[in-house]
LOLUMDREN-361424 format. One record per residue (C-alpha): x, y, z; residue in one letter. Coordinates in Angstrom, 1 decimal. Layout:
N
X_Y_Z_a .
...
REM end
This chain:
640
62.8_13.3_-100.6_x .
60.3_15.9_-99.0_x .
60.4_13.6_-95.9_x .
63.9_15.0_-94.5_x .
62.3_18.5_-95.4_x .
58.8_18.4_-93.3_x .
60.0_20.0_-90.5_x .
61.5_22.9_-92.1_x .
58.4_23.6_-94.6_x .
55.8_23.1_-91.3_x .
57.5_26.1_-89.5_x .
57.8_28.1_-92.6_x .
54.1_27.6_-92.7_x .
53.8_28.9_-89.4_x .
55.3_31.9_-89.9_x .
54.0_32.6_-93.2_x .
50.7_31.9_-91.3_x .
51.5_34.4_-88.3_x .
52.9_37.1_-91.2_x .
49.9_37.1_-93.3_x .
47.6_37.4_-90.0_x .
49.1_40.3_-89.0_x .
48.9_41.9_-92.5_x .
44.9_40.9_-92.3_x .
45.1_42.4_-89.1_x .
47.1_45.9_-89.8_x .
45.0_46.3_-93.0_x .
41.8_46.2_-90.8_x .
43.0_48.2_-88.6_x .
43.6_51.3_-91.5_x .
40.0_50.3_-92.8_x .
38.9_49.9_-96.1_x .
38.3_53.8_-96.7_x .
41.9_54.1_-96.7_x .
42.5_50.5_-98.5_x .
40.5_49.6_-100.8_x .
39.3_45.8_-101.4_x .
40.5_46.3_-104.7_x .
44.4_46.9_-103.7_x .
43.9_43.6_-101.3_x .
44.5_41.2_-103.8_x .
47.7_43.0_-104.8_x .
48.5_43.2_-100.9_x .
48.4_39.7_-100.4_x .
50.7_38.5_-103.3_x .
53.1_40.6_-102.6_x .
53.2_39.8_-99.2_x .
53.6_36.4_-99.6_x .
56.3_36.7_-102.2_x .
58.2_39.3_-99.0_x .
57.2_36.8_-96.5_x .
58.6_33.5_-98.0_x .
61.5_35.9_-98.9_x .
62.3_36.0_-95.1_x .
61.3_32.7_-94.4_x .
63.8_31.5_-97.1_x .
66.7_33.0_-94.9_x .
64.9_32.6_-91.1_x .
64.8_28.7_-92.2_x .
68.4_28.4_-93.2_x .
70.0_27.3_-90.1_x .
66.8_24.9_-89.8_x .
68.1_22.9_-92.6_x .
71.6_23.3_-92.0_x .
70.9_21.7_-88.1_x .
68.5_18.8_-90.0_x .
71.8_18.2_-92.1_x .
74.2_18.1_-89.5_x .
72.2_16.3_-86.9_x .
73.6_12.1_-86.4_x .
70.7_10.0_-86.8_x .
72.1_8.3_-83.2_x .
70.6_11.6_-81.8_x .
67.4_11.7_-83.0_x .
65.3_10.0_-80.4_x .
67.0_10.5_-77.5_x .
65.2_11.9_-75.0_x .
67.5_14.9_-74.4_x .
67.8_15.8_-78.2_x .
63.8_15.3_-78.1_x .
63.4_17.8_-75.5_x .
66.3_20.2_-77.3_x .
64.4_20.1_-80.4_x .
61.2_21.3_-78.7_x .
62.7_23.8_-77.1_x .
64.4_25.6_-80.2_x .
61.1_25.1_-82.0_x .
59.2_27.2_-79.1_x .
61.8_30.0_-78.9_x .
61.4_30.1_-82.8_x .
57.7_30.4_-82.9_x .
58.4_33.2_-79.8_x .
60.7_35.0_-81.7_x .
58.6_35.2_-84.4_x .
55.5_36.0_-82.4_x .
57.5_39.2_-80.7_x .
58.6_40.5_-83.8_x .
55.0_40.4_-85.0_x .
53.7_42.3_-81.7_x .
56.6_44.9_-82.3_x .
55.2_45.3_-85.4_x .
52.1_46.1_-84.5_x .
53.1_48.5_-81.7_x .
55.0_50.5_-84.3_x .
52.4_50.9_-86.7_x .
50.4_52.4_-84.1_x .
52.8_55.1_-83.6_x .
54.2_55.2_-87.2_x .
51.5_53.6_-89.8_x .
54.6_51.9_-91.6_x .
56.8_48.8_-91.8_x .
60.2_48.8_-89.4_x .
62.4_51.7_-91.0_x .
65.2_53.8_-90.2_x .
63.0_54.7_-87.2_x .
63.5_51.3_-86.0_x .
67.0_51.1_-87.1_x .
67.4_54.0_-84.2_x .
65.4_51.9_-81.6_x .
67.9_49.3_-81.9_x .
70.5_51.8_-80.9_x .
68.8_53.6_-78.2_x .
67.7_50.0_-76.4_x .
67.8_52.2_-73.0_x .
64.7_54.8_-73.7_x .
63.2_52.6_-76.4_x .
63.2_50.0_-73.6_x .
62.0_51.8_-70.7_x .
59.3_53.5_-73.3_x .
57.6_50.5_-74.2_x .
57.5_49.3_-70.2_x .
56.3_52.5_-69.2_x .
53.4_52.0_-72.1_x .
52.3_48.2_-72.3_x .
52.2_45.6_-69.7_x .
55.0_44.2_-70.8_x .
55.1_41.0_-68.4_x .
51.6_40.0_-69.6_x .
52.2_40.4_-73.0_x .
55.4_38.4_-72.9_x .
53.4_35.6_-70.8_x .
50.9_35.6_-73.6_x .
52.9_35.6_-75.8_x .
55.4_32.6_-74.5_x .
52.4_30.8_-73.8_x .
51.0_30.8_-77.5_x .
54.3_29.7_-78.5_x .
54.1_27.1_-76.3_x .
50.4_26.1_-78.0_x .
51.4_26.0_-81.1_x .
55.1_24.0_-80.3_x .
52.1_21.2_-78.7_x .
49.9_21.3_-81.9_x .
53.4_20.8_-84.0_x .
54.4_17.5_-81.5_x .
53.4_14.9_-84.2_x .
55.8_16.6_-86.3_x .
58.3_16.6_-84.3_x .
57.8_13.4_-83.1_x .
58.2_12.1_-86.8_x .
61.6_14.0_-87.5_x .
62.8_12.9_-84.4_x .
62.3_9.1_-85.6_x .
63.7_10.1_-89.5_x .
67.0_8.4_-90.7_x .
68.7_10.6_-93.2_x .
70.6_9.3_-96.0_x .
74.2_10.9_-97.1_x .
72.2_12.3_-100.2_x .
69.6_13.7_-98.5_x .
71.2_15.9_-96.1_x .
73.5_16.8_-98.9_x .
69.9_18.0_-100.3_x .
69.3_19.7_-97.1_x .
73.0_21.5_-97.0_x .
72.7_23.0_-100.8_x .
68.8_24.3_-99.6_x .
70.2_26.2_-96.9_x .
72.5_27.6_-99.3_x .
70.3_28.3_-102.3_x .
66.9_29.7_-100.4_x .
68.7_32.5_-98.9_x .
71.0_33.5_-101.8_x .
67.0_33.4_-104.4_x .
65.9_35.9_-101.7_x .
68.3_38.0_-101.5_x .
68.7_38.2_-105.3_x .
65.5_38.4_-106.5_x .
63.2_40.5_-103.5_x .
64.1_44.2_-102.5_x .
62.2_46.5_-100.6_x .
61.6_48.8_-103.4_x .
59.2_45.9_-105.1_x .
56.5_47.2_-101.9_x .
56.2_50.5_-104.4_x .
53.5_50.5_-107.1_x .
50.1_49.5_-105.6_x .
49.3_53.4_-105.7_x .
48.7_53.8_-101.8_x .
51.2_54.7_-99.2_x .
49.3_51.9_-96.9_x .
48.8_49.3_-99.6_x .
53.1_49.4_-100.4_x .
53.4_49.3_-96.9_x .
51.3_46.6_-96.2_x .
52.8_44.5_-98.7_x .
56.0_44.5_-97.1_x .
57.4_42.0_-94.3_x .
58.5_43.9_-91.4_x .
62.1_42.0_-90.9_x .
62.8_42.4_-94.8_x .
62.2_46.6_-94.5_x .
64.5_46.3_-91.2_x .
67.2_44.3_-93.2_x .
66.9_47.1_-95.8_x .
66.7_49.8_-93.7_x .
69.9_49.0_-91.9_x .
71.8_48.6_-95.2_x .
70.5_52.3_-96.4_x .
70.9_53.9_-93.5_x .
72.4_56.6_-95.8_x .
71.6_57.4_-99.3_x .
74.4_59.4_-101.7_x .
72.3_61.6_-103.7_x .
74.3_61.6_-106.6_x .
73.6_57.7_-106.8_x .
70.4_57.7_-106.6_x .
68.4_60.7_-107.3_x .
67.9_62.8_-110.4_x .
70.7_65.3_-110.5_x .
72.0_68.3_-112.9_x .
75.1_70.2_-113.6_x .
76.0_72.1_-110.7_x .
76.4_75.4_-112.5_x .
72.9_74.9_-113.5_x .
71.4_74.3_-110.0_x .
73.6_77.3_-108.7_x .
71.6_79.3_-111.2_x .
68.2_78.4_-110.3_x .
69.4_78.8_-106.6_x .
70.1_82.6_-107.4_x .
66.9_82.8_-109.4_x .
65.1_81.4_-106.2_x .
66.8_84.4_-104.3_x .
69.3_82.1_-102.1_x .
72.4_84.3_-100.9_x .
74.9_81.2_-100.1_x .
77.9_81.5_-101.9_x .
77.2_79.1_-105.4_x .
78.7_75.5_-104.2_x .
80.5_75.6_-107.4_x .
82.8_78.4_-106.5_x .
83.5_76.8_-102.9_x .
84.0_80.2_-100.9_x .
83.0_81.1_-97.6_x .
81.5_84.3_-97.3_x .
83.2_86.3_-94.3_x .
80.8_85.9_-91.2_x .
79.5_89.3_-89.8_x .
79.9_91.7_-92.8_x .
77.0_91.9_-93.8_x .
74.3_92.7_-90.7_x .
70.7_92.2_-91.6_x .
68.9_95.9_-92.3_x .
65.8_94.8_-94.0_x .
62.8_96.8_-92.1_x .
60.7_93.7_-89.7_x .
57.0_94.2_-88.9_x .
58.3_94.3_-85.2_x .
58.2_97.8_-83.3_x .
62.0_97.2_-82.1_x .
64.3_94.0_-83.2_x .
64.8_91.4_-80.2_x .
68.0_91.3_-78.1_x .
67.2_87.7_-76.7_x .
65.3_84.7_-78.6_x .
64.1_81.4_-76.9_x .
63.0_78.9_-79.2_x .
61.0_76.3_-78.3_x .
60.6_73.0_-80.8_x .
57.9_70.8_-79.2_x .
57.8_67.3_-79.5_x .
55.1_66.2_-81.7_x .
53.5_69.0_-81.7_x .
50.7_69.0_-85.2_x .
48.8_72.0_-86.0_x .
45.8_70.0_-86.2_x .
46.1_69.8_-82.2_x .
45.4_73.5_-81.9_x .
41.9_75.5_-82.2_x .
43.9_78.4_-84.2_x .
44.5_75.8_-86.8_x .
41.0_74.1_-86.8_x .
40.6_71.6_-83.8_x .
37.2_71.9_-81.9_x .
39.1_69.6_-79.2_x .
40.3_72.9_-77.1_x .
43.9_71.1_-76.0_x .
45.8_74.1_-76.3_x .
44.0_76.9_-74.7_x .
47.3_78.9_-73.8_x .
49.4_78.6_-76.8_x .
45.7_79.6_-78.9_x .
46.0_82.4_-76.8_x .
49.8_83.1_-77.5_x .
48.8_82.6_-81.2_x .
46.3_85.6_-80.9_x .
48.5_88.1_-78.9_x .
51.1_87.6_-81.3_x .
52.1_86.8_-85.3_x .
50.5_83.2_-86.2_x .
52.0_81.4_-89.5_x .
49.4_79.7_-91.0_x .
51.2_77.8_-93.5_x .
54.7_76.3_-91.7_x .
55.8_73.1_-92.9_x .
58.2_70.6_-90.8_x .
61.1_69.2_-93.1_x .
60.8_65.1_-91.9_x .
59.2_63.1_-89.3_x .
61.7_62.6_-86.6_x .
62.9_65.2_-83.5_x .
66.2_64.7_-85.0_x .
65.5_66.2_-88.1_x .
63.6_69.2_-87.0_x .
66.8_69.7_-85.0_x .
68.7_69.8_-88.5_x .
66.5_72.1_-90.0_x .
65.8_74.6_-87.2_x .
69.6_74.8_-86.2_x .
71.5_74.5_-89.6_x .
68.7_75.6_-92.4_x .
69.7_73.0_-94.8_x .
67.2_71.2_-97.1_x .
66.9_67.6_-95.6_x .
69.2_65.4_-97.4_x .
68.3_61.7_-97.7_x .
69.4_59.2_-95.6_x .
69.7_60.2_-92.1_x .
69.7_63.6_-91.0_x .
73.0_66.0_-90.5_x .
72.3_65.8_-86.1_x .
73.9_61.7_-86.6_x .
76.0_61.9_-89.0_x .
80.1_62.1_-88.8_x .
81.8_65.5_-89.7_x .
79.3_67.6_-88.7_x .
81.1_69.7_-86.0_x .
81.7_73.6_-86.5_x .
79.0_73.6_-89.3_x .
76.9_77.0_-90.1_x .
74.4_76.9_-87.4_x .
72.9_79.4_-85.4_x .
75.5_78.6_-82.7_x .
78.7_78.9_-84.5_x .
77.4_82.1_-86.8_x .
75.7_84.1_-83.5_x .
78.5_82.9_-81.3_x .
81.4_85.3_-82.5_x .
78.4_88.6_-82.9_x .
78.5_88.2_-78.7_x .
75.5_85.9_-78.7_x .
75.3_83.3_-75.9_x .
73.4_80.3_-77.5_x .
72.2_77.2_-75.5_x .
70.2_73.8_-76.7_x .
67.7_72.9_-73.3_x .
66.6_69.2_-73.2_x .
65.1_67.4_-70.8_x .
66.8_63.7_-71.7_x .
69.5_62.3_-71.8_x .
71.4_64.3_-74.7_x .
73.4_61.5_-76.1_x .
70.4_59.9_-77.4_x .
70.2_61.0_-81.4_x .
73.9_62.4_-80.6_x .
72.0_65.6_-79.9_x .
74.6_66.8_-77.1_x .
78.0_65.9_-79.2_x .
76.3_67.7_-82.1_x .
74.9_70.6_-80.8_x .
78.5_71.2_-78.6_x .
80.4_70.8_-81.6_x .
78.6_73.6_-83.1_x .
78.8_76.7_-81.0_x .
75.4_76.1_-78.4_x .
76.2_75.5_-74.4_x .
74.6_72.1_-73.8_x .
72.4_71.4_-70.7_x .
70.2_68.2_-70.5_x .
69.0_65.8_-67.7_x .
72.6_65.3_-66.5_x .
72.5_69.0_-65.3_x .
69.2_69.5_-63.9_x .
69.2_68.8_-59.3_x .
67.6_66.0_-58.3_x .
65.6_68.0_-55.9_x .
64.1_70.5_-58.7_x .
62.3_67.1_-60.6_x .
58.8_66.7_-59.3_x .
58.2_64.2_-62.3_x .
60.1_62.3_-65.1_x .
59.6_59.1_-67.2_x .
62.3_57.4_-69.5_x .
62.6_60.4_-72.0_x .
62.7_62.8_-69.3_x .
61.9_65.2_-67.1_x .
58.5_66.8_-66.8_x .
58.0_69.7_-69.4_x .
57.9_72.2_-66.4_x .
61.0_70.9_-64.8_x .
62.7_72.0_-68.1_x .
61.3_75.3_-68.7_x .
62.1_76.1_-64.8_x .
65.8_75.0_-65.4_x .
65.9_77.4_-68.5_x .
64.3_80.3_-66.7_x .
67.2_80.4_-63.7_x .
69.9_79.9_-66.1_x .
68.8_82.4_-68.7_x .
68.4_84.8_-65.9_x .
71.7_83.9_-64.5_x .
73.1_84.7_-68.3_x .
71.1_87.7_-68.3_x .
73.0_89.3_-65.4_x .
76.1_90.0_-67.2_x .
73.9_92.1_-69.8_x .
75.4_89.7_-72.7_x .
72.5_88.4_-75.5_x .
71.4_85.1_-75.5_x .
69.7_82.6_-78.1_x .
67.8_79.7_-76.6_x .
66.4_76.3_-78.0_x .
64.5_74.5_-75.6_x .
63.2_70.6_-76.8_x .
60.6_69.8_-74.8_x .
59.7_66.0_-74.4_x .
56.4_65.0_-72.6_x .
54.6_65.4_-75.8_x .
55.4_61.4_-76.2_x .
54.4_58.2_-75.2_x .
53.8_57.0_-72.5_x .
52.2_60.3_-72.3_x .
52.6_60.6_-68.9_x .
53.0_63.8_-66.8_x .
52.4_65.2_-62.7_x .
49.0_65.1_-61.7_x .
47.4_68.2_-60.9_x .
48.5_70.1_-63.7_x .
45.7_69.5_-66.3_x .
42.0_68.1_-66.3_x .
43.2_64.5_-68.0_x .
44.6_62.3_-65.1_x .
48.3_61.1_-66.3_x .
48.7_59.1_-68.4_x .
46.5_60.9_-70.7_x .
47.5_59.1_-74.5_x .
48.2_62.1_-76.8_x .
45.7_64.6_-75.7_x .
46.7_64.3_-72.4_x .
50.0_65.1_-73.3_x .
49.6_67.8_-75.6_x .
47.5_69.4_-73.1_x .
50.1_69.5_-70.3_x .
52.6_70.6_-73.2_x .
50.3_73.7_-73.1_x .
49.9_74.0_-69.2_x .
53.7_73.9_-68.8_x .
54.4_76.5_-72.3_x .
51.8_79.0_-70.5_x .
53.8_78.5_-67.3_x .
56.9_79.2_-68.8_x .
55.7_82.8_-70.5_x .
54.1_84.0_-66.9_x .
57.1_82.9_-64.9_x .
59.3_84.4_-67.6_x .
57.0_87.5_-67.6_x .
58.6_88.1_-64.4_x .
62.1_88.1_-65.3_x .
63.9_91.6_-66.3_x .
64.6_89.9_-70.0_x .
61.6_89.1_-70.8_x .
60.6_92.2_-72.3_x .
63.4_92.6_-74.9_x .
63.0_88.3_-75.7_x .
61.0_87.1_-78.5_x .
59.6_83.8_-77.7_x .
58.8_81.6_-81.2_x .
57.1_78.2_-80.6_x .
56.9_75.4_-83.3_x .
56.8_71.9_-83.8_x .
60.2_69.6_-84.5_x .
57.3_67.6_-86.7_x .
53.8_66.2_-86.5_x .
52.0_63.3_-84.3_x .
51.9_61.3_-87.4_x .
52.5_61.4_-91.4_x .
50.3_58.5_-92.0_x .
48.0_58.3_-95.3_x .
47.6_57.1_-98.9_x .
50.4_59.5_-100.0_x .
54.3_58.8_-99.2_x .
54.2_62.4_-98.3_x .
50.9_63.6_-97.3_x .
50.9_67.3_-96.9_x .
48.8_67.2_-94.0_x .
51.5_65.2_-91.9_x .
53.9_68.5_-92.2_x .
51.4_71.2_-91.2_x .
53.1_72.5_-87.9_x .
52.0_75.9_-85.7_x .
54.4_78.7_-85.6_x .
54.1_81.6_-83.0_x .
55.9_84.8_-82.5_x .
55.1_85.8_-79.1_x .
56.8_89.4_-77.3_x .
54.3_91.7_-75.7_x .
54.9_95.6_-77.0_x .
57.6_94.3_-79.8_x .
55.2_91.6_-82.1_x .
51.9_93.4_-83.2_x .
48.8_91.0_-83.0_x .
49.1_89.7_-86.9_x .
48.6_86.4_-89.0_x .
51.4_85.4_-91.9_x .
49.6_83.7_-94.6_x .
52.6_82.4_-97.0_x .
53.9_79.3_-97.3_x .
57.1_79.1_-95.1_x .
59.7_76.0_-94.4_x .
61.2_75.0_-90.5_x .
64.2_75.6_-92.6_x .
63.7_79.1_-92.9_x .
63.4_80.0_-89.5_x .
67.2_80.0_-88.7_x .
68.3_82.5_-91.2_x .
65.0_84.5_-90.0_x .
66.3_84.2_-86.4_x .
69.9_85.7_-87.4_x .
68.4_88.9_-89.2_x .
65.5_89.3_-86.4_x .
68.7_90.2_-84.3_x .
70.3_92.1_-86.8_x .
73.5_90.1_-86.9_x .
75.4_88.9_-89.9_x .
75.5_85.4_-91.8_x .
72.1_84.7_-92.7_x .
73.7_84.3_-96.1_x .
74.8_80.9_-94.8_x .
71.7_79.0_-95.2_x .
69.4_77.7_-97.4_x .
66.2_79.1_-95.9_x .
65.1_82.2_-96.5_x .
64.3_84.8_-93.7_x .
60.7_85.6_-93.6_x .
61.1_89.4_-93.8_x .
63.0_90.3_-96.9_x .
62.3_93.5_-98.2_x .
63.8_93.0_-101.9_x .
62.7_89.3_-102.3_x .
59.5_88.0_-102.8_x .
58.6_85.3_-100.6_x .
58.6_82.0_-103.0_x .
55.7_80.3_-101.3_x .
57.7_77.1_-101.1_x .
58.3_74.2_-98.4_x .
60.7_70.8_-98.3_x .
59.2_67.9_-96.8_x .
60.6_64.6_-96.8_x .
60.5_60.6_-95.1_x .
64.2_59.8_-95.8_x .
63.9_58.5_-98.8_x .
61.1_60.7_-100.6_x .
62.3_64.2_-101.1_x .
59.5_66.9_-101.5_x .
58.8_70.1_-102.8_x .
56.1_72.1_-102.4_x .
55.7_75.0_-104.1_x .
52.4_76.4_-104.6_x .
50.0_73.8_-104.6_x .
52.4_71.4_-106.3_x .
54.1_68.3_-104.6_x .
56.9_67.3_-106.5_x .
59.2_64.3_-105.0_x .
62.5_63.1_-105.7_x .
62.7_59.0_-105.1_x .
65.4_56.8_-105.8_x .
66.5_55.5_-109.0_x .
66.1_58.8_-110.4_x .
62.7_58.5_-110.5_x .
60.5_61.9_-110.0_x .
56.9_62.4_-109.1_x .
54.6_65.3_-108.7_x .
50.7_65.8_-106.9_x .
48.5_68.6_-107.1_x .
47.6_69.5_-103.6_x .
44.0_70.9_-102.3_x .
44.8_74.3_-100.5_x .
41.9_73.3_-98.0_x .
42.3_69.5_-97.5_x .
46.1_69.3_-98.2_x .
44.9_65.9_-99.6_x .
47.0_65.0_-103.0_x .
46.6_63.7_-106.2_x .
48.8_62.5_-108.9_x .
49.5_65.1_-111.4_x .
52.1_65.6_-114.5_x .
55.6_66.8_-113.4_x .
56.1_70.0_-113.9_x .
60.0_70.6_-115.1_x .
60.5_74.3_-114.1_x .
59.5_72.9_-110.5_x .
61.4_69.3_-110.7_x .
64.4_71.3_-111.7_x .
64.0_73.6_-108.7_x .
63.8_70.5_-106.5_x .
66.5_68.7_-107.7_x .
68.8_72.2_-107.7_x .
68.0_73.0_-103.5_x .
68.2_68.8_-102.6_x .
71.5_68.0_-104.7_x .
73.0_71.2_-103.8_x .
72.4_70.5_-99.9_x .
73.7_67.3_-99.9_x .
76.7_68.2_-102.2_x .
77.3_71.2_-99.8_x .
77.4_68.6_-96.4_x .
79.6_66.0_-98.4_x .
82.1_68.5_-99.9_x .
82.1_70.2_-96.3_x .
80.9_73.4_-97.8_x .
78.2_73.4_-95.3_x .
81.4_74.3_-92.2_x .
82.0_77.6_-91.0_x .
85.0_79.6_-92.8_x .
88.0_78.5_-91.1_x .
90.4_81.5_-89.5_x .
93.1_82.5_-92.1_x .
91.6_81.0_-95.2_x .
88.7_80.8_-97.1_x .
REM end
């Protein structure tokens, strides 16, 4: 009976084969310091069980075609040509997915996730991305032509399936295969089974690359109340109002009126700012810059920017991706699992800083040098009181460089200087958010700019990042508004979060700069401070109302004392960190907490504290409760 079947089992060999190479291969790559031979054994088990897992479904249609196929057609010639065919676009398929594999744990150091989910929506820069990166044409040739290797070494095979006569019983054996395999996998394997090895790189590892894709697409959202440790909400209100959070309790579901309540408290400024440009810079770690430690010098300007003005030294980004940075620095909300706020539906006329500073006679604009519909940046940031300018708006004959995200930092930040002088004119305030993108591979750039000839990898790019910030301040210097604009630079989130934690500390540490000559003293804040608190801080920096709105705290309270306190999360881990405690909210209720080294930021398992699960769970089911319920929209004329 296994006769009818050798065709099937020899490519599921193969590709078992070509998984469990590239795990040896990615597991080398990390390096035995950060995997231990000792988790290898677990690696490799678990792999197997994820790989035959997909192999059990990939195969399917395999046995379904062995079942179907007449024996008349077996050795004809065209049928024998067919069947090689299929069987080389097989092994190619499989060998691509295994080379985009390894491409994206390069960038990410993890299996295909939701970050991959969004590649397969944004095929146009992903695309053009990965041209503009690899030789794509040699890779596919080497690729096609290994394929085409191994389709040779398998021609005996073939040969013999080609000359097999199937009885009625034995495709009937073949049909209820294709039916069973798949339906044992899916049934029995789910990605949560990677967990347990006590490594962020050993789970990951374990996994198959197509089975976390699969999963990832099905979760693309996560309802906290399903999955995560929750509380009455009466009780999280409380803890909110313990923690010194001024939005309205989500249990009582009012709106407080926008503007009645300007922000007094005294700043450590000489005179609060009329204007505020915001730049978020792609990519952008801390580690990158001498004021936070690097001896690399590949941010000479902003290190000076850092010195003439305030310096955070503790600033934590809330995820991994531009898009949530773009959540937390516009709405202030706790990042809530699943994908972030930016992509999800209902999410127009929320409280951002573009619908609560638009009514105080506050011009707000989002800058980006892309295309703005990829992440659904422009139909989010439009719906929600900002003036929207990307790559659509900028003249063809002002870009002296772009590449598939973009145009050239510099292009960008000269855009943004004519049209916020043009705003300036009519004497009206403005807020600005400027994305920058050349921080990002292909890490290319103009020539001329920097001492790293383009395309520079990552240092190259963050050093032209800091060419074309410093050359934004001087030609803003210029400008009548500079002198009453504060200029904050930070991070939408780090290079990379890879390490043996889910959530490793270090992977969060972003800059933050306060930069306006004669209005910021020379000074160094030394809390711990979330992205998300930067919005509220923004609204009473101006002295409007609404900073009651958020979640985030402003950084200059007089009354409250700051909580020391950050959110950090990966979609699916929720962190808190509070001191030098980690505590993280998984799925299936499950919580977790880590003791964290104030120098190192390096963790280690610790006992959950309850006072600090409880504050967690309070600010994370409260947040997503708040978006879900639509609590998180402005207060709607004539009602509350």
């Amino acid at each position: 009976m296994l006769a009818p079947a050798r065709l099937p089992l020899l490519i599921v060999l193969v590709w078992v084969g070509v998984f469990t190479a590239l795990r040896l291969g990615l597991a080398l790559s990390v390096g035995v310091a950060s995997v231990p031979f000792a988790l290898w054994p677990g690696i490799f088990a678990k792999g197997l069980m994820f790989d035959l897992a997909v192999a059990a479904i990939a195969v399917a249609p395999v046995l379904v075609y062995e079942a179907l196929l007449p024996n008349g057609w077996r050795d004809q010639r065209w049928h024998r040509v067919l069947r090689a065919l299929w069987v080389w676009f097989a092994l190619l398929v499989m060998l691509i997915a295994a080379a985009s594999e390894i491409t994206f744990w390069i960038e990410f150091s993890t299996r295909f996730n939701f970050i991959a989910v969004d590649y397969l929506i944004y095929t146009q820069e992903v695309i053009g991305n990965i041209r503009q990166s690899y030789p794509i044409p040699a890779i596919m040739l080497g690729l096609a032509s290994l394929a085409a290797l191994l389709t040779f070494f398998l021609n005996p095979f073939l040969k013999r399936a080609n000359e097999q006569v199937l009885s009625g019983r034995q495709r009937a054996a073949l049909g209820l295969a294709a039916i069973v395999l798949p339906t044992c996998s899916l049934l029995l394997t789910n990605v949560d089974q990677m967990q347990g090895l006590g490594n962020a790189y050993a789970d990951e590892l374990s996994g198959n690359g197509l089975f976390t894709l699969a999963a990832a697409m099905r979760r693309n959202e996560l309802d906290y109340d399903k999955f995560y440790r929750t509380m009455p909400q009466a009780q999280a209100d409380a803890i909110l109002k313990g923690m010194d959070v001024e939005r309205q309790p989500l249990s009582e579901a009012i709106h407080p009126p926008l503007g009645e309540d300007p922000a007094d408290d005294p700043l450590p400024f000489t005179r609060r700012p009329k204007n505020v440009v915001l730049i978020s810079v792609e990519s952008l770690s801390a580690a990158f810059m001498d004021t936070y430690g690097s001896t690399k010098h590949l941010t000479p300007r902003l290190d000076a920017l850092a010195r003439e003005g305030m310096m955070f030294e503790h600033m934590y980004a809330t995820g991994t991706r531009t898009v949530r940075g773009l959540e937390s620095l516009s709405l202030g909300t706790p990042p809530v699992p699943g994908q972030a706020i930016v992509r999800r539906p209902n999410n127009e006329h929320l409280a951002t800083l573009g619908e609560i500073l638009k009514p105080q006679n506050v011009e707000s604009y989002f800058f980006y040098g892309g295309y703005g519909y990829f992440d659904n940046m422009n139909a989010y940031f439009d719906a929600n009181g900002y003036k929207v300018i990307d790559r659509t708006d900028i003249p063809k004959a002002d870009v002296v460089f772009e590449n598939v995200w973009g145009v050239a930092d510099e292009v960008l930040f000269n855009h943004a200087i004519k049209t916020l002088s043009a705003e300036a004119q009519a004497d009206k305030p403005f807020f600005a958010h400027i994305m920058t993108t050349s921080n990002h591979r292909p890490y290319t750039y103009p020539d001329g700019r920097i001492d790293v000839k383009s395309p520079g990898g990552r240092d190259g790019a963050v050093k032209y990042t800091d060419y074309a910030i410093g050359k934004f301040i001087d030609d803003a210097r210029q400008q009548p508004w500079f002198k009453d604009t504060l200029f904050i630079i930070i991070a939408d989130h780090c290079a990379s979060v890879a390490g043996k934690s889910k959530l490793p500390v270090d992977g969060y540490h972003i800059p933050l700069i306060f930069y306006a000559p004669g209005m910021v003293p020379p000074s160094v804040y030394k809390d711990t401070v979330s992205q998300l608190d930067l919005a509220p801080t923004i609204v009473e920096m101006m002295g409007k109302g609404g900073d009651d709105h958020f979640f985030g705290r402003p950084f200059f309270e007089a009354e409250n004392e700051n909580p020391n306190r950050a959110f950090i999360s990966n979609y699916q881990e929720l962190g808190y960190l509070r001191g030098n405690v980690l505590t993280v909210l998984l799925p299936k209720r499950k919580v977790l907490a880590y003791k964290v080294d104030p120098a190192t930021l390096a963790t280690t398992p610790t006992d959950v504290d309850e006072r600090l699960m409880n504050e967690a769970i309070a600010y994370y089911q409260t947040a997503s409760r708040a978006f879900k319920q639509g609590a998180l929209k402005m207060e709607k004329p004539g009602g509350h």
